[in-house]
N, C-alpha and C positions, 0 to 999 in steps of 0.2 A: 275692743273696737279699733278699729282703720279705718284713720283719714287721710286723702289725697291731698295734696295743697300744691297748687299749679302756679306756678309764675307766671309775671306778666305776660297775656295771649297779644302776640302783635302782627295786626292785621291776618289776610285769607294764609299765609303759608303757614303759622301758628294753629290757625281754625282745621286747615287741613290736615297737620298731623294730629291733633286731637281728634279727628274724625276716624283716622287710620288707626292709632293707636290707640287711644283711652280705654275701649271696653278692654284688652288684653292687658293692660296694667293694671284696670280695675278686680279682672279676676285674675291675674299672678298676685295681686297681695291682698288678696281677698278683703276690696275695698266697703267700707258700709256707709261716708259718706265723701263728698266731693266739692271741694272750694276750689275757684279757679278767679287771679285777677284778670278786668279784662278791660281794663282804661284802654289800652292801644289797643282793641279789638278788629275798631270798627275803620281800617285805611292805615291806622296805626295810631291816630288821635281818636279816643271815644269811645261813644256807643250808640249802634242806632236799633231800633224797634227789630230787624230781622236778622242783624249780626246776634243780638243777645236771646231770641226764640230762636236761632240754630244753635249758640252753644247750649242753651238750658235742653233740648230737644238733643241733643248725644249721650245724656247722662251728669252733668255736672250741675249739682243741688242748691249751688249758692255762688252767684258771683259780686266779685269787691271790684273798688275802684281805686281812687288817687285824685291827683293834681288835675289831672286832664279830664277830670266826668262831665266839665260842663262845654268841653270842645266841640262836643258834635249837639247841635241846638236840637236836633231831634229828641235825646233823651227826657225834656222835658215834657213830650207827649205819654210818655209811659212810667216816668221814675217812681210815682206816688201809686201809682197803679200795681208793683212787681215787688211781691215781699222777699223773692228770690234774690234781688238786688240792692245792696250796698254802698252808700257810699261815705265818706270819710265821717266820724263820730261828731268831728272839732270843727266844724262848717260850723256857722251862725244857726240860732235855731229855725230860725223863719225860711232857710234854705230849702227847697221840694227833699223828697225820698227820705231816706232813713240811715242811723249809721251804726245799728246793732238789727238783728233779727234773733228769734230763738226757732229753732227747729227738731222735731222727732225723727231720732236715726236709730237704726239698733235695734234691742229690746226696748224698745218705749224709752227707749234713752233722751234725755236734750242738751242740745249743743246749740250756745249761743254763740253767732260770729260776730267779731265786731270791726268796725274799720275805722282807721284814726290814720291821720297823715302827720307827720314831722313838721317842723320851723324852718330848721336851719336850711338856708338856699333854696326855701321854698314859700308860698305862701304865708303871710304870717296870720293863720288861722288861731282858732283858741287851743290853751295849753291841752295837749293830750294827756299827758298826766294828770293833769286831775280831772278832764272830761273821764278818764277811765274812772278814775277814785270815787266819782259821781254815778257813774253807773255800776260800777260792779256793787256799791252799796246798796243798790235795787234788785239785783239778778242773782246775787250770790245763793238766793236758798231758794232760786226757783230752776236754776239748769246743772244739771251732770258735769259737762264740758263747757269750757268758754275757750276759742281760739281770736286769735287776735293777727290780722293783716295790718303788721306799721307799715305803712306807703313814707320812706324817708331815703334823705338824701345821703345826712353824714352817720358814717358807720358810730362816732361815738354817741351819736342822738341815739342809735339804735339799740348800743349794747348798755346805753344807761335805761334804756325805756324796758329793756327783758328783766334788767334786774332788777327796777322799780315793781314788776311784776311779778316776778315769781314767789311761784307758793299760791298767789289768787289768781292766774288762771292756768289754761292746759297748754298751750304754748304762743309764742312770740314770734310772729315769722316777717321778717322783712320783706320788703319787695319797692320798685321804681326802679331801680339801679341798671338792671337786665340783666348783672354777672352774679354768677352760681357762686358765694363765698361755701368754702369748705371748712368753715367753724360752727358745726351743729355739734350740739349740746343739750346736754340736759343740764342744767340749774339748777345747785342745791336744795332750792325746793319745791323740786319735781316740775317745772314747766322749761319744756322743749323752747330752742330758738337758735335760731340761724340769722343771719346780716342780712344774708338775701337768696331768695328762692330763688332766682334768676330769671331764665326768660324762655319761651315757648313761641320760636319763630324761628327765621329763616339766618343761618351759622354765618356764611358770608357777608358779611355786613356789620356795620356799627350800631349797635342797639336795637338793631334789627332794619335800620335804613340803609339805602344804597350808599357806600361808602364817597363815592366822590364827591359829592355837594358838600359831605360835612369837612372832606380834608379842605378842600377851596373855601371852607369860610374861616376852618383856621388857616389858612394860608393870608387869602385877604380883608378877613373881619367886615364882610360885607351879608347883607342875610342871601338864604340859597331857600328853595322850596326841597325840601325832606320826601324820601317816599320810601316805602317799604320795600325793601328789597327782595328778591328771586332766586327761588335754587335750593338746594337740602335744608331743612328744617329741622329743630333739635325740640325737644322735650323736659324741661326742668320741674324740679319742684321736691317739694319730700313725703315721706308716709309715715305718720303716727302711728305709733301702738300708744292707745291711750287705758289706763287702767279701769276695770271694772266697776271696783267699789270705791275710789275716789277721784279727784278732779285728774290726779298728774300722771303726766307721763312715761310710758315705761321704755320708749325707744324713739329715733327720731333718725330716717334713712333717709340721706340724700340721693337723688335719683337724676340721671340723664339719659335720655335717650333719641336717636338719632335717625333722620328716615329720608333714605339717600336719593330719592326721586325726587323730579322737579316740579314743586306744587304753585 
């Protein structure tokens, strides 16, 4: 089986290369299921009710979140509503939505995704580690596949959180960051993972925002209003080949791709 795993989508020029591209990646690597993050979806903070029915309405089967899910106040008209939608595992319990789904891909296959956000320089939500250790002791002998979106800041929270991992689930894939790291790997026991998937938006720009506001705040350390920037849009993320007859992985392909019109 092949899975896509998209990086963080930010804002309409992200949306629009997926719109252009996605079915021709999905059938060049003859994809069978589709995760895509998409906290900066929605302007580049969020998500709102019509940004996340046009990306689930392209093809993409499951979207994750982050830090930013509760940016756009809209979301809580639909979170509890969209099983399709994810967000961080380590939110408080009484917080709306969910932060694992299990889903049928494949031959009747299930692939459960889960989404957990990091500490360090970020929220300080409950430990992810053992929010996992908590739930994979529930799901382990009910799903095929388990993939896991850490939404985290520092790379060594990340590579201790894959190794914490591996062996009980199908892979680790980073994401928040926006930069595409070229240290995918498989882990010696069998589960896929990468720092960070990167980011699926527009190349000129810082993190996918218009570059000057953010040099003028490191310039003056004054706040600036951020906006999504304009111009060729890039495509990140990776494709699993995940194994047959057990949880782990058999390959884990970092992928970019580039779409030189102005969306």
């Amino acid at each position: 089986m092949n899975i896509l795993v998209i990086g963080d989508i930010v804002g309409r020029p992200g949306r629009e290369i997926l719109k252009s591209m996605l079915s021709w990646i999905q059938t060049r690597y003859n994809i069978d299921f589709t995760i895509a993050n998409a906290e900066n979806a929605a302007g580049g903070r969020g998500l709102t009710l019509d940004v996340k029915n046009e990306l689930l309405g392209i093809g993409i089967d499951c979207l994750t979140m982050g830090n930013h899910v509760w940016d756009n106040k809209n979301i809580f008209s639909f979170i509890d509503d969209e099983p399709r939608l994810i967000r961080p595992i380590n939110y408080p319990a009484d917080c709306p939505g969910q932060g694992i789904h299990i889903f049928k891909a494949g031959f009747n296959k299930k692939i459960a995704v889960i989404n957990a956000s990091g500490r360090v320089f970020l929220p300080a939500l409950d430990c992810p580690f053992r929010a996992l250790d908590d739930t994979l002791q529930e799901i382990h002998t009910l799903v095929d596949y388990i993939i896991v979106d850490f939404h985290a800041e520092a790379t060594s929270e990340k590579v201790a959180f894959g190794y914490y991992l591996d062996g009980r689930v199908s892979a680790v894939l980073g994401t928040h960051t926006h930069i595409q790291t070229a240290d995918e790997k498989i882990l010696p026991n069998g589960t896929a993972y990468i720092t960070d998937l990167g980011m699926t938006g527009p190349i000129d720009s810082i993190l996918g925002m218009e570059k000057q506001p953010i040099i003028e705040r490191f310039l003056n350390a004054r706040p600036s209003r951020f906006q999504v920037a304009e111009g060729a849009a890039q495509l990140q993320g990776v494709v699993l080949q995940v194994d047959e007859d057990s949880m782990k992985t058999i390959n884990i392909e970092r992928i970019s791709h580039v779409l030189n019109n102005k969306v």
